[in-house]
N, C-alpha and C positions, 0 to 999 in steps of 0.2 A: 849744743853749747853756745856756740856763734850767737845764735836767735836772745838766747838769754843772758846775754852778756850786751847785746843790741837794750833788753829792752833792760836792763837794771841799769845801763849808764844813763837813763831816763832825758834822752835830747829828741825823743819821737822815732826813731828808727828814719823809715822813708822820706817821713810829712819833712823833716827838718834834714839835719847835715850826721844824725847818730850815727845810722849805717856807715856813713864817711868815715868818722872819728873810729867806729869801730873796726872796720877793714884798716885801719893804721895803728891800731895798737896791735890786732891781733897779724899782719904780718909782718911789718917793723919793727913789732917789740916796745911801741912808743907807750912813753906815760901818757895819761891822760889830756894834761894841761898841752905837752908838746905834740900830740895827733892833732887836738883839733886847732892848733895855733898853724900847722901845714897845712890840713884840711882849707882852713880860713883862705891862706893864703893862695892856695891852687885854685879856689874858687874865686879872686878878690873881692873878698867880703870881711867886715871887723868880724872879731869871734862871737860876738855877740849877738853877731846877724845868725850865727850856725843854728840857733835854736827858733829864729822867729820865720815861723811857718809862713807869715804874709813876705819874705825876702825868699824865702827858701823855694817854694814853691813855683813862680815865676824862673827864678836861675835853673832850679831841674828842670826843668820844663825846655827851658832854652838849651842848656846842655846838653839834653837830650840822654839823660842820668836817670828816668823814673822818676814815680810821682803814683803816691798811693792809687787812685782813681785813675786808670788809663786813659789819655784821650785820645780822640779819630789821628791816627796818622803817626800817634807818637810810639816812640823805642819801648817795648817792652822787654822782658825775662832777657835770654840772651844780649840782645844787643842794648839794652840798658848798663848791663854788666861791663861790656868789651867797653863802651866810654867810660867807666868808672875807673875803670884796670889804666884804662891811657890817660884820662885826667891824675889820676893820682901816679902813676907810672908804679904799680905794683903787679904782680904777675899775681893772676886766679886761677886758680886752676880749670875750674871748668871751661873758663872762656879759652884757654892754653888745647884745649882736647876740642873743644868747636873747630875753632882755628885751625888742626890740625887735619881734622875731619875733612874740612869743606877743601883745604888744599890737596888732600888726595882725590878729591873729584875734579878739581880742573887737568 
């Protein structure tokens, strides 16, 4: 459900800031309009930038948040996640059970 709720809010999922907006509706509870206005602002970007893929793309890239097309060297699947969870300061779960995993090994 997550995935299609991603892709019917039609802001690009990954490419742009959707995924963002959507991790804030779906664990805040946030309206539409009020996700991507904190989204915007966690990233310092106007809202407007959320959806243009030539701003977006560079900022994940930099943040180290994922980016459809992986590049050499960059955060992928898990730790793509774990900065998304700490940029927006919302708990995920899977990355909550990584977390917890890897501290019973040290």
């Amino acid at each position: 459900m997550p995935l299609a709720h991603i892709a019917a809010a039609g802001m690009g999922g990954i490419r742009t800031a959707g995924d963002l907006v959507a991790w804030m509706q779906m664990t805040r509870r946030m309206k539409l309009a009020e996700a991507k206005r904190y989204v915007a602002d966690k990233l310092g970007i106007d809202i407007i930038d959320l959806t243009d893929e030539d701003v977006m793309y560079p900022l994940r890239k930099e943040l180290g948040i994922g980016v459809v097309m992986s590049t050499a060297g960059g955060p992928e699947g898990i730790l793509a996640k774990c900065r998304i969870a700490e940029l927006l300061e919302i708990e995920i779960n899977s990355v909550n059970l990584f977390k917890s995993m890897t501290n019973r090994r040290e």
